[in-house]
VEXDREN-428047 format. One line per field, with one value per atom (N, C-alpha, C): atom name; x, y, z. Coordinates in Angstrom, 1 decimal. Example, Ala and Ser with C-alpha at 12.3 -4.5 7.8 and 13.67 -1.06 7.14 Angstrom:
% residues 2
atom = (N	CA	C	N	CA	C)
c1 = (13.2	12.3	13.2	12.8	13.7	12.9)
c2 = (-5.7	-4.5	-3.3	-2.2	-1.1	0.0)
c3 = (7.8	7.8	7.8	7.1	7.1	7.9)
//
This chain:
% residues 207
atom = (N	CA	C	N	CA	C	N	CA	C	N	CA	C	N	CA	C	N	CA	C	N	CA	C	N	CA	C	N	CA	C	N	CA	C	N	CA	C	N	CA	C	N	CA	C	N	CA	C	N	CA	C	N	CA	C	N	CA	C	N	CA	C	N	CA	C	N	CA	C	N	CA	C	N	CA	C	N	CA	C	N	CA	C	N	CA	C	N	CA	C	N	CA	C	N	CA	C	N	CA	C	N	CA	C	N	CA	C	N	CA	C	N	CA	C	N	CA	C	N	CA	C	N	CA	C	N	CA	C	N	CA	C	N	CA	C	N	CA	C	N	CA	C	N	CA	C	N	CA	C	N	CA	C	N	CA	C	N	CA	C	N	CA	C	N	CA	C	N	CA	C	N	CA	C	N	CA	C	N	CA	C	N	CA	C	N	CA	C	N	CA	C	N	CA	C	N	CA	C	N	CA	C	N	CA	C	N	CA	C	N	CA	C	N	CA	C	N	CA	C	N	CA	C	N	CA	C	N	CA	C	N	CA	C	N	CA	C	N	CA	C	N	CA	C	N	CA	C	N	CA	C	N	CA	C	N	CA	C	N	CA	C	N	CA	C	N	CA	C	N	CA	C	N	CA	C	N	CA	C	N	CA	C	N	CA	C	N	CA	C	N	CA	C	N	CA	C	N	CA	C	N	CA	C	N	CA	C	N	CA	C	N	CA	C	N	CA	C	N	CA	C	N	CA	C	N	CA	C	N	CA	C	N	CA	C	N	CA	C	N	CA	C	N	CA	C	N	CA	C	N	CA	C	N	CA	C	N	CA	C	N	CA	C	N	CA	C	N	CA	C	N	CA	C	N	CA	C	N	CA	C	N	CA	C	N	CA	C	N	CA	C	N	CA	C	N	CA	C	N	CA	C	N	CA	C	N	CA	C	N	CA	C	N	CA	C	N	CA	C	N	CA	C	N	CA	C	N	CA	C	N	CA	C	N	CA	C	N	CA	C	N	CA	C	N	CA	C	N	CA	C	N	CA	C	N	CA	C	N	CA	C	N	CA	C	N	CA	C	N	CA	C	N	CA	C	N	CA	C	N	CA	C	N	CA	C	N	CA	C	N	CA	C	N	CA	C	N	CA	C	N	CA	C	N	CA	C	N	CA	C	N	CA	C	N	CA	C	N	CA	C	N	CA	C	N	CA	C	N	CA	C	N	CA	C	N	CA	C	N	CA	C	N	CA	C	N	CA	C	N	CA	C	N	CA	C	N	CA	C	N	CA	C	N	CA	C	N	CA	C	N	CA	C	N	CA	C	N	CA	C	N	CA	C	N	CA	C	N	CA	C	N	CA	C	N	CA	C	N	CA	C	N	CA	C	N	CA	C	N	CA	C	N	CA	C	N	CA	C	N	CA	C	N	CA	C	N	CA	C	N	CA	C	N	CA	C	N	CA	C	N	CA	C	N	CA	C	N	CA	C	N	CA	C	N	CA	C	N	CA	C	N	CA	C	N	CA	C	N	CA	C	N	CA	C	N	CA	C	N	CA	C	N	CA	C	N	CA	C	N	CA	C	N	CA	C	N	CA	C	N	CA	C	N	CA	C	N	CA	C	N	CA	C	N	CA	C	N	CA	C	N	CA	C)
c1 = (249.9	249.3	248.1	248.2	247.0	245.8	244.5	243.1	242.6	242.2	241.6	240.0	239.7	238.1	237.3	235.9	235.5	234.6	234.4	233.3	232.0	231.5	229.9	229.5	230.3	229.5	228.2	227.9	226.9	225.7	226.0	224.8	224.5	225.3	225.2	224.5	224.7	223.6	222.0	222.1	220.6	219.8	220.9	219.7	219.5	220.4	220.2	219.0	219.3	217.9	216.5	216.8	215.2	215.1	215.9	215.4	214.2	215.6	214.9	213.3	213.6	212.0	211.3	211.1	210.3	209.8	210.8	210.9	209.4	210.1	209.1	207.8	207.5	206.4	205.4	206.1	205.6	205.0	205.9	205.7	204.4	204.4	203.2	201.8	202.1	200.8	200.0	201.8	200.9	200.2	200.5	199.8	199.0	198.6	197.1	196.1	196.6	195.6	195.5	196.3	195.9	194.7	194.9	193.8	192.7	193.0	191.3	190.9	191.7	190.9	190.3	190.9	190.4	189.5	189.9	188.4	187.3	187.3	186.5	185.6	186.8	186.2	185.3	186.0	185.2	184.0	183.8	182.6	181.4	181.7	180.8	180.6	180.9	180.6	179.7	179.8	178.8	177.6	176.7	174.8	174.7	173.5	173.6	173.0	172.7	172.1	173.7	174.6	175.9	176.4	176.5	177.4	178.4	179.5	180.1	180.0	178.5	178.5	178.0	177.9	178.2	178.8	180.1	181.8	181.2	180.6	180.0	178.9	178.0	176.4	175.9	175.3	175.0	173.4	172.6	171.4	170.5	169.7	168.9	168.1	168.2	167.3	166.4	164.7	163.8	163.5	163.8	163.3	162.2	161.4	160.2	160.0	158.8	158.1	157.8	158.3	158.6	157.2	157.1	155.8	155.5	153.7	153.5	152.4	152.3	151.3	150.0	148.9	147.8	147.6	146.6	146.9	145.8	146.2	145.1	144.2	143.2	142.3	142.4	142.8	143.1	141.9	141.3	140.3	139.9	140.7	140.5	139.1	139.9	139.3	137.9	137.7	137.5	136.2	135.6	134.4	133.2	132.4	131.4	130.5	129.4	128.5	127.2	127.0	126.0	124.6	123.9	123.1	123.2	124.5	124.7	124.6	125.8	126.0	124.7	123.8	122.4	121.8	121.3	120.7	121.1	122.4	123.2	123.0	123.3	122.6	121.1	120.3	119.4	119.1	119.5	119.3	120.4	121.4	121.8	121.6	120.7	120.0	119.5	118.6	119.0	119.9	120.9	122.1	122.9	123.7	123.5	123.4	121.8	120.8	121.4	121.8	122.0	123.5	124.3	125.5	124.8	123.6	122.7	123.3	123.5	123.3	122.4	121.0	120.3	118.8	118.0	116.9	115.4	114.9	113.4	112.9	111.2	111.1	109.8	109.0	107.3	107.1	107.3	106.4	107.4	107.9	108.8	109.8	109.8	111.1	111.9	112.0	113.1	113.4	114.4	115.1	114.8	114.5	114.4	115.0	116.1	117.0	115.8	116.2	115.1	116.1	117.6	118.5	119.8	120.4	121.8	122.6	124.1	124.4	125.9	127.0	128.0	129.0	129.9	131.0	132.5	132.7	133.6	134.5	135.7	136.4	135.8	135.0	134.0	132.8	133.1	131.7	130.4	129.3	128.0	127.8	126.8	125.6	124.4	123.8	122.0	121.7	120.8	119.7	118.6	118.1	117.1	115.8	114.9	114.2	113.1	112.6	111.1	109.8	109.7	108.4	108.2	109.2	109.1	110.2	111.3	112.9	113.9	114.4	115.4	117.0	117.8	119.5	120.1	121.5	122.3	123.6	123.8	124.5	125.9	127.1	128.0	128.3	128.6	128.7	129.9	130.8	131.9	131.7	132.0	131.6	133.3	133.9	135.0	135.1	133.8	133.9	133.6	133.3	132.9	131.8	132.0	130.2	130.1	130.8	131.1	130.7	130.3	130.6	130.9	130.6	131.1	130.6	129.9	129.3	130.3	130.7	131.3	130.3	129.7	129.2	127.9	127.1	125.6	125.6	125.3	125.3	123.6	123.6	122.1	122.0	120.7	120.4	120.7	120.5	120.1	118.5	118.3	119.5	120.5	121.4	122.7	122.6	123.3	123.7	124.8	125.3	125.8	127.5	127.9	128.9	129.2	128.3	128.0	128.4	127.2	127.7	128.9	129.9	130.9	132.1	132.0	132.8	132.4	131.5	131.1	131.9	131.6	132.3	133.8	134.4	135.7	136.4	135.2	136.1	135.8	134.6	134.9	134.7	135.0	134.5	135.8	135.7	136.5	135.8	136.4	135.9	135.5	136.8	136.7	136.0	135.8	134.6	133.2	132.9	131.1	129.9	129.6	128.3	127.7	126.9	126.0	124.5	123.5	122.3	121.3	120.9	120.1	118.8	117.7	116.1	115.2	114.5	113.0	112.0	111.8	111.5	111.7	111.3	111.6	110.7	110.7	109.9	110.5	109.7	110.0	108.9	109.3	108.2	106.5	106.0	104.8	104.4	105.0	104.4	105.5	105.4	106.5	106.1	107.2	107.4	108.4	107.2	107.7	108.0	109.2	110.2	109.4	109.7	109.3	110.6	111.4	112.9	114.1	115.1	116.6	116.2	116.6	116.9	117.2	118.3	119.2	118.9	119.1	118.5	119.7	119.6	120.4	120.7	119.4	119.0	119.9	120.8	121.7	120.3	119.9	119.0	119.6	120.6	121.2	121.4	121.0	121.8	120.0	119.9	118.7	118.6	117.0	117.0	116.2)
c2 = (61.3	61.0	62.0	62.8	63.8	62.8	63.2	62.6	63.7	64.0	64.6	64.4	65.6	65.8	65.3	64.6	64.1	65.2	65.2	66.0	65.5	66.8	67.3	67.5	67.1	67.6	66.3	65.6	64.6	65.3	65.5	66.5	67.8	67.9	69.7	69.3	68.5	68.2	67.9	67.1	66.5	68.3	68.5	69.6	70.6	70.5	71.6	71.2	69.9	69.5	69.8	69.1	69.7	71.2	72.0	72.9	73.8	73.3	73.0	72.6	71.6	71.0	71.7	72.3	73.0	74.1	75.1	75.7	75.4	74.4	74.0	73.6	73.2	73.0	73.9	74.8	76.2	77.1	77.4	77.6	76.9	75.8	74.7	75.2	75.7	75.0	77.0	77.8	79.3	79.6	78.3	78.8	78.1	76.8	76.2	77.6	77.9	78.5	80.0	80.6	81.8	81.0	80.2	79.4	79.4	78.8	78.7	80.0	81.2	82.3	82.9	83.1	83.6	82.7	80.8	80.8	81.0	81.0	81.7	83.1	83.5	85.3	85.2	84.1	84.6	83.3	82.5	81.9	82.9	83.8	84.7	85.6	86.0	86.9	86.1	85.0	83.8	83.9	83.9	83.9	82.7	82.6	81.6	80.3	80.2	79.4	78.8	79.1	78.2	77.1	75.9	75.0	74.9	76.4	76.7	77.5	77.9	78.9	78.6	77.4	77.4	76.9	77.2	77.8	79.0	79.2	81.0	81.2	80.9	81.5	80.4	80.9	80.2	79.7	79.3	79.1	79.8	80.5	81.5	81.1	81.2	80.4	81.4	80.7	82.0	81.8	83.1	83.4	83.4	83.3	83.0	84.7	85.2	86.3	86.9	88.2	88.6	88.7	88.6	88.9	89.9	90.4	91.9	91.9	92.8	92.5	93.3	92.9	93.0	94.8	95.4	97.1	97.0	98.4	99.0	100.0	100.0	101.1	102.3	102.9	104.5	104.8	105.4	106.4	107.6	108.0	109.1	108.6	107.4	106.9	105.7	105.0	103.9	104.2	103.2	103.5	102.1	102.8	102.1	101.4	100.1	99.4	100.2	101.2	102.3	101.2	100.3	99.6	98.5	98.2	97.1	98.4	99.2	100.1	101.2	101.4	101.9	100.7	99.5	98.6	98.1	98.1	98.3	99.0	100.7	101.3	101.1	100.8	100.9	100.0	98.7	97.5	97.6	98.9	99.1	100.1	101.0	102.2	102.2	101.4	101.2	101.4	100.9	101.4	102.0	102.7	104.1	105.0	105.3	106.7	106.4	105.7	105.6	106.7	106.7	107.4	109.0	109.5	110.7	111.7	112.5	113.9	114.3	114.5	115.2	113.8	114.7	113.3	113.8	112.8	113.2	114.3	114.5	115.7	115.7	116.3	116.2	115.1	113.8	112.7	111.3	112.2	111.1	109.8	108.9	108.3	107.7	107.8	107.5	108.6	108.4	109.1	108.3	108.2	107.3	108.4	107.8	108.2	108.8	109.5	110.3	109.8	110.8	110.8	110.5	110.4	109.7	110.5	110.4	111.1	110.7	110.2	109.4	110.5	111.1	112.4	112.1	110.5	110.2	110.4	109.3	108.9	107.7	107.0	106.2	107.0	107.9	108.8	109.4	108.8	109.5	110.4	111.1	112.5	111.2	111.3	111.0	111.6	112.1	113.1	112.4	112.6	111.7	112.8	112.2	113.1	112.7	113.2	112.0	112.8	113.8	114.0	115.7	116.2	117.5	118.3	117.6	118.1	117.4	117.8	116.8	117.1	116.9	116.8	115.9	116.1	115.3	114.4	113.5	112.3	112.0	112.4	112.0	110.5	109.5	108.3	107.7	106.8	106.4	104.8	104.5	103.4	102.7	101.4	100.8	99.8	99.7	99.5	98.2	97.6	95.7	96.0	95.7	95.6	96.2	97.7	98.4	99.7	100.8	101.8	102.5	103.9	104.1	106.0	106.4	107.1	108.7	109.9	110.9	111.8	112.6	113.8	113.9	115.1	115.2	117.2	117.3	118.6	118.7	120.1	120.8	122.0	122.9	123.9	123.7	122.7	121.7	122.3	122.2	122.3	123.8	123.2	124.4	124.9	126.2	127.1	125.7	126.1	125.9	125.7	126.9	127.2	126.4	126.2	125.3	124.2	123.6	122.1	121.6	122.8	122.1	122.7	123.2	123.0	121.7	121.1	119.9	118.7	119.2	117.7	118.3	119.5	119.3	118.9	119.1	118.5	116.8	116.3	114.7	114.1	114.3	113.9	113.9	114.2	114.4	115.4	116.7	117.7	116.9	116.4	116.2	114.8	114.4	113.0	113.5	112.9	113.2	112.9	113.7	113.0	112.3	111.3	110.6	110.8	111.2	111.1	110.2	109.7	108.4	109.3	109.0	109.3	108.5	108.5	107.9	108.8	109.9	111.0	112.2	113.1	114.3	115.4	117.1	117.7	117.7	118.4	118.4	119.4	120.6	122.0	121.7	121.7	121.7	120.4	119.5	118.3	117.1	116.0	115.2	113.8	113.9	112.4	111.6	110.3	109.4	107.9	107.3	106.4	105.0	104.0	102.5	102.2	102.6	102.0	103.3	103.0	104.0	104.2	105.6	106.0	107.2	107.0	108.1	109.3	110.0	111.7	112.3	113.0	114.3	115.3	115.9	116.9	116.7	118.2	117.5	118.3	117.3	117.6	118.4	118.1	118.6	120.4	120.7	122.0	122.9	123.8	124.4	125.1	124.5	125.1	126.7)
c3 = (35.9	34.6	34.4	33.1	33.2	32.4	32.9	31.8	31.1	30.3	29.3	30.1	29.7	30.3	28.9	29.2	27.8	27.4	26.3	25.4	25.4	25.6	25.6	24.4	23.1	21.7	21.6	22.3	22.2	22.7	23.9	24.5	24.4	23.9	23.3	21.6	21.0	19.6	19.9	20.7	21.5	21.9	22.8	23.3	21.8	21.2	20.2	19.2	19.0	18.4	18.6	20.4	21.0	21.1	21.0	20.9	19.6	18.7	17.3	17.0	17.6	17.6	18.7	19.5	20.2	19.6	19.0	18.1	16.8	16.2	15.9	15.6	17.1	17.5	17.9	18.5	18.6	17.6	16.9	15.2	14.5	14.7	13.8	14.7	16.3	17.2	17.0	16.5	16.6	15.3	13.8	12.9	13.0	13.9	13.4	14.2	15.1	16.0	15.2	14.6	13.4	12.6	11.9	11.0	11.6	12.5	13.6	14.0	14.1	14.4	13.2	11.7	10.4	10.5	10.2	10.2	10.9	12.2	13.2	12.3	12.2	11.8	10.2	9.8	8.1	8.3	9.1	9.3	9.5	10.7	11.3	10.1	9.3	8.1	7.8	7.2	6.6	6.9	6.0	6.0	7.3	7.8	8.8	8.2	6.5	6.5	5.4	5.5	5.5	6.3	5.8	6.2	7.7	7.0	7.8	8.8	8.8	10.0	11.3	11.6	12.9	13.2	13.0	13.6	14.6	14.3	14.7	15.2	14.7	14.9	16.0	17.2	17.9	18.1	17.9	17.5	18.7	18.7	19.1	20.4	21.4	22.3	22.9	22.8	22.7	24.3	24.8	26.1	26.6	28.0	28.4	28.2	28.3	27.7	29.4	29.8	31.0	31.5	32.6	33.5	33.7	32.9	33.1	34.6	35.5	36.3	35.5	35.8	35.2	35.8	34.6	34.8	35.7	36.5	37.5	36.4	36.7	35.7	36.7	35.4	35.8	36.1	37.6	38.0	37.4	36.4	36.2	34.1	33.8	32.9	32.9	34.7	34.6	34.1	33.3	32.9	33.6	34.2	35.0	34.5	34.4	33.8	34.6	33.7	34.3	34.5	33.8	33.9	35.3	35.8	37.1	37.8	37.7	39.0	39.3	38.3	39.0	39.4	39.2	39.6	41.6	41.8	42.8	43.8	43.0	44.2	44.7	43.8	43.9	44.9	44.8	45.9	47.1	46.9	48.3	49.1	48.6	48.8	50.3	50.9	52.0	53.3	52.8	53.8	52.9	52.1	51.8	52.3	52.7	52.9	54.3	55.3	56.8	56.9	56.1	56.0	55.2	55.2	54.8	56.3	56.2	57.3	57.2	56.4	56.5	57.1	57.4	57.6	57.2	57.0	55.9	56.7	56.4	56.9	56.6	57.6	57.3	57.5	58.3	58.6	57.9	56.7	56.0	56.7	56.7	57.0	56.4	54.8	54.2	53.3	52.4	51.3	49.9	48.8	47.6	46.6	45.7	44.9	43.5	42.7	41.8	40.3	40.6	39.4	39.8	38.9	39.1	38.2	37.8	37.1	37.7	36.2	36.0	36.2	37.0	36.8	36.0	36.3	36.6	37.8	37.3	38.9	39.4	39.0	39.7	40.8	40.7	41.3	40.7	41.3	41.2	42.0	41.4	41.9	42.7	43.1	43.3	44.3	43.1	44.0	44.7	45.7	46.6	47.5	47.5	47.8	48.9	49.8	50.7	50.5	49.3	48.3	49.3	49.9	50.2	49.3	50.3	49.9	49.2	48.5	47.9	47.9	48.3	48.1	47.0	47.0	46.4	47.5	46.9	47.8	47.1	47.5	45.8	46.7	45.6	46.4	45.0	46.0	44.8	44.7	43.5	43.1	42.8	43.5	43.2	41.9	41.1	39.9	39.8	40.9	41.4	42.1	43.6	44.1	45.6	45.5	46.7	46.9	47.2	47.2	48.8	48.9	49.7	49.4	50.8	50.5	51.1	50.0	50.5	51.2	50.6	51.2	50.5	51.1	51.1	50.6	49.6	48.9	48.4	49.3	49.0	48.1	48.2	47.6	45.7	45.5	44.1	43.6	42.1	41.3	41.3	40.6	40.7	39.4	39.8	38.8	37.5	36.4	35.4	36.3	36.8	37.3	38.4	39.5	40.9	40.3	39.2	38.9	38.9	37.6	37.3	38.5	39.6	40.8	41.7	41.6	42.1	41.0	40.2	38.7	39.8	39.2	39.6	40.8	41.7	43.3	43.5	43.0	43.2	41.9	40.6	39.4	38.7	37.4	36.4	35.3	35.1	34.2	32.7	33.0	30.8	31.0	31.7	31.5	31.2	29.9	29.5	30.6	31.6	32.2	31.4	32.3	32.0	32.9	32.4	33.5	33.4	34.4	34.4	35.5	34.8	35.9	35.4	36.3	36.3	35.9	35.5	35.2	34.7	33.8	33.9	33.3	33.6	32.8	31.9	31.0	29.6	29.0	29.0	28.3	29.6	29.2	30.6	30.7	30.6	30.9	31.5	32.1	33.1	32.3	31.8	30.9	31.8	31.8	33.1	32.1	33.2	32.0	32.8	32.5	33.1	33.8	33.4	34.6	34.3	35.1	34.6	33.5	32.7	31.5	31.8	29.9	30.3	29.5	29.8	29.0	28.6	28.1	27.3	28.3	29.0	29.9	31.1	31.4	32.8	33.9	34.6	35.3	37.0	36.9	38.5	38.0	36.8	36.5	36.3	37.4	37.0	35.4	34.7	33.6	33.5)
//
């Protein structure tokens, strides 16, 4: 007795449907997602103060303000409180003069500073004297409540020329001296000050 094989046109409609519908679905899920990208894109054209633009615009989050470290003062520009920093030496003068190479002379036993004079760099001139002889002392100043004594330069005052190879080896050329005395001549007579002042006259420079 032969059987007849049954038919698959039941399952062969089903899957064809779901196919269909997947199809479908696919189709529907690739144009929502086109829409959501135009709209995406034409939001962001949008002024930010539109409705629709934040689809897009993401609101601004203000950063902390980066950390500067605080500036070193250029040596070459620092500028000194000529009124502290002579008052200073003056009350460290003392020990100071003990870093002197040269030593008083004729009975003398100290050194007492006469003039001063600002080169820049944080370095002074002071000239010092014990009422025979007198030198120059260059001494550098850290701009607070230190200094620190370089070298001891004689045969003062100097030529015009002498001076400014002294400005250029511990000073700064293009910085304006400053001179500070307790005294000075002036045509035949010695005009004497009550404390520091500052003169015009570069006194370290023979006139």
């Amino acid at each position: 007795m032969a059987f007849s094989r049954p038919s698959n046109s039941f399952h062969d409609n089903v899957s064809t449907k779901n196919g269909r519908m997947l199809v479908v679905v696919g189709v529907s899920v690739a144009a929502l997602l086109t829409l959501v990208l135009i709209g995406y894109g034409v939001s962001c054209l949008l002024p930010t103060s539109s409705p629709f633009a934040f689809f897009c615009h993401v609101p601004e989050i203000a950063l902390p303000e980066p950390l500067v470290p605080p500036a070193i003062p250029d040596a070459r520009v620092m500028q000194l409180d000529t009124t502290a920093t002579i008052a200073r030496v003056v009350a460290e003068w003392d020990v100071l003069q003990k870093s002197i190479t040269l030593s008083p002379t004729l009975g003398a036993t100290a050194w007492r500073p006469t003039d001063i004079q600002f080169i820049g760099k944080g370095n002074l001139l002071v000239r010092f004297e014990d009422g025979h002889v007198s030198a120059v002392a260059v001494v550098r100043s850290n701009g607070v409540d230190a200094f620190t004594y370089t070298a001891t330069l004689q045969d003062e005052p100097w030529t015009e020329a002498r001076w400014r190879e002294v400005v250029g080896q511990y000073g700064d050329p293009a910085f304006p001296p400053q001179t500070y005395t307790t005294s000075i001549v002036r045509g035949d007579s010695v005009q004497t000050f009550s404390g520091w002042t500052e003169v015009p006259e570069n006194v370290f420079v023979s006139q």
